[in-house]
N, C-alpha and C positions, 0 to 999 in steps of 0.2 A: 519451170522445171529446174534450174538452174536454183531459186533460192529452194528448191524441195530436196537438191542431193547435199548443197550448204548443211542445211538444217540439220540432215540424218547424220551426218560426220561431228555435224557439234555434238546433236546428243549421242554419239558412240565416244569420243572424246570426253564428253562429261563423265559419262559411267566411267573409265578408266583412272580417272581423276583421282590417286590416293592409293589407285590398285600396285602392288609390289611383283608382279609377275609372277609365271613367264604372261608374256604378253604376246607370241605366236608359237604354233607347233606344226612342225610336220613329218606327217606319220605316211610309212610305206607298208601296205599288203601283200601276201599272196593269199589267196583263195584257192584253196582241193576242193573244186563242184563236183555233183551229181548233178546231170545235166535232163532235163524232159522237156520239149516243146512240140507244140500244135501249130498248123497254120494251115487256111484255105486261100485262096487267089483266084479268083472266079473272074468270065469272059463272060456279060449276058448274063448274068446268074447261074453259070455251072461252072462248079467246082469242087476239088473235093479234100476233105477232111485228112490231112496228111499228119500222119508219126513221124518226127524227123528221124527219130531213132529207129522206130521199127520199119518204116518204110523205105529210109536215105542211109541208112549205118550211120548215121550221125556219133561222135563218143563224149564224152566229156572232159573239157577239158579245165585247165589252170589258168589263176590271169593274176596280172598284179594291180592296184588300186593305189593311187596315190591321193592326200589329204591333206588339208593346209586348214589352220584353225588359228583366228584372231580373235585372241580373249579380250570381252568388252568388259568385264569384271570377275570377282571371286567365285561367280555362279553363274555368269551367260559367256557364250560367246558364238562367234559365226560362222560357219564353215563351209568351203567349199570340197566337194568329193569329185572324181572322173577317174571311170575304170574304159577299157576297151577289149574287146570278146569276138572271137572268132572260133564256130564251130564247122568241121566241114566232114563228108561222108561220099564216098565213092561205094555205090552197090545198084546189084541186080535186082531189077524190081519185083516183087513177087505177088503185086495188082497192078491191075491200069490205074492209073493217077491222071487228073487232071488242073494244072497248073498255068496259069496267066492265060486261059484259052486253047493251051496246046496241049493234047494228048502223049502219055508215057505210057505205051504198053509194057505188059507183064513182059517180062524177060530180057527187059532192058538195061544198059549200064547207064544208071545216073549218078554222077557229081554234083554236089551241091555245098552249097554253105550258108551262113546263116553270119551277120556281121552286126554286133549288137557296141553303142556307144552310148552309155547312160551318163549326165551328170548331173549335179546337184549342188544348190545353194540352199544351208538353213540357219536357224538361229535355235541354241539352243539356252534356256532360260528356266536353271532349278532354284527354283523361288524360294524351297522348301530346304533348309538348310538345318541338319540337326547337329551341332558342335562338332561342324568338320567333316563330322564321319558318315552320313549318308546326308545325300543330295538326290533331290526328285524335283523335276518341272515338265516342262512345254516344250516339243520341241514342233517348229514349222520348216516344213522342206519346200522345194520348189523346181522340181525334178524334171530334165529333158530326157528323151528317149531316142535314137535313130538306128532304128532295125530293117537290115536290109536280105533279103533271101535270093539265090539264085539256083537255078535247076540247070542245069546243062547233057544233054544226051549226044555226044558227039560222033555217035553213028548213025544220027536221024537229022542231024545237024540243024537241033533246037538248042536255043540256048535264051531263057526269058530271068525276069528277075523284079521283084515288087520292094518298094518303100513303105516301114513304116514309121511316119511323125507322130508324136506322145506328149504334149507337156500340159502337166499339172500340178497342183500344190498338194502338198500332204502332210497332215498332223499328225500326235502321237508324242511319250512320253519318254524320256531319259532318264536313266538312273547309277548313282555310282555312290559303292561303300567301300569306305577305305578305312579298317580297322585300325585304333591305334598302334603304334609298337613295329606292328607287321608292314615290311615295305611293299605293299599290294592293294590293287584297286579294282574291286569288281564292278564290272559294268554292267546293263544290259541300256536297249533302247527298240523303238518298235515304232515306225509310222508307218499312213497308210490311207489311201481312200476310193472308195468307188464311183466313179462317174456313170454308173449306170447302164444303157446302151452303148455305150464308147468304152466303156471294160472298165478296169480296178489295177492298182499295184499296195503292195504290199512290202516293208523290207523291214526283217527283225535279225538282230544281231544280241547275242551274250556272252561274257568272256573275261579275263583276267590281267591285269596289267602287271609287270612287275615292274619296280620303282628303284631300283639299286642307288642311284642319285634325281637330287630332283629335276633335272633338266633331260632325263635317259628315260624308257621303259623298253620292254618288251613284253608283246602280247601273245596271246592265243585264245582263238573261242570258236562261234561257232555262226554261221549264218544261213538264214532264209529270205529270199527275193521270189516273188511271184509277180505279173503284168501280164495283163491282157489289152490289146489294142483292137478295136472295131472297125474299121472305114466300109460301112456298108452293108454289103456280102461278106469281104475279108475280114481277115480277122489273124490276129498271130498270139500265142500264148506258151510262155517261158518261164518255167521253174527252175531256180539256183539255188540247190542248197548242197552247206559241207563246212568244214573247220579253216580258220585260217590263224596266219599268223602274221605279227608284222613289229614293227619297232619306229619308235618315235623320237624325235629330240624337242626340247623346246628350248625358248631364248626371251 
């Protein structure tokens, strides 16, 4: 084990070997979502199909994303991502719900939230290199997930709450054009895969860099995130999409 992480450091050191920087960057987000998710939590196999929005008043809301990227040369490098997300909704219910086993009658006041911690490690690698100005390759992720829901009806004095664990890898494609002259750099990038009975994620991102110096930028663009998790009967499923913006340094 020990000579297999040796090995990987030499060959990321080699590739570097000649490269003139930057050689790291870190980039800070905010994200404006439109917020959609599903979830069941079943007791025995009854449960039932919940709108967090239409059912929980759930809203949508903003997060920030923070990124750190170690360039292994002119065209790859590796990066780590983690954002954290909390959506919450206080409403009267206006069906029975049934959650972790416990029954929610119509005309009830429920609290809930929903506590989602995603991150990620990938390598991205544009092999395809045309004089500078557009760059396309591979990119591989390797994405954890930790989604947590809670219900609480504090005049029936239920309060239950389910975990959901997610990690998987996932492919997909990076791209960046950076016209001569013009200090800007468009992006886009898109990975993604389905596990089948265990659900799917999905995260596509496009957008614009400005480059005033070369160690600065500032962004904006636009993003979509989708993930479904299975365990079973349960099941949770979460749609993110909306613009963001954010700015970077490197060194």
């Amino acid at each position: 084990m020990k000579r297999g992480v040796l090995a990987f450091f030499i060959v990321l050191i080699s590739a570097t070997a000649g490269f003139a920087g930057p050689f790291v960057e870190f980039e800070g987000r905010y994200w404006i979502t439109d917020f959609a998710s599903r979830l069941s939590v079943s007791d025995g196999g009854h449960g039932a199909d919940i709108n967090l929005k239409a059912d929980l008043g759930m809203k949508s809301e903003n997060f920030p994303e923070g990124r750190f990227s170690w360039y292994t040369g002119k065209n790859s490098k590796i990066r780590i991502a983690y954002t954290q997300e909390s959506f919450s909704g206080d409403n009267v219910l206006d069906r029975t719900i049934e959650f972790g086993g416990k029954t929610y009658p119509a005309n009830t006041e429920v609290l809930s939230n929903l506590r989602i911690k995603y991150g990620r490690v990938g390598w991205i690698w544009q092999f395809i290199n045309i004089v500078g100005i557009v760059k396309v390759g591979t990119e591989v992720d390797a994405k954890l997930f930790d989604l947590k829901a809670n219900l609480s009806a504090p005049h029936m004095a239920i309060n239950e709450s389910k975990n959901f664990f997610f990690g998987l890898p996932t492919f997909g494609l990076a791209l960046d054009v950076s016209p001569p002259v013009v200090p800007i750099d468009v992006f886009a990038e898109a990975t993604g895969i389905s596990a089948g009975k265990y659900g799917y994620c999905y995260d596509a991102e496009a957008g614009v860099k400005f480059v005033p110096i070369t160690f600065v930028s500032i962004e904006g663009g636009y993003r979509i995130f989708d993930i479904k998790v299975v365990n079973g009967n349960d099941f949770a499923k979460l749609r993110l999409t909306g613009p963001f913006v954010g700015a970077t340094i490197r060194f």
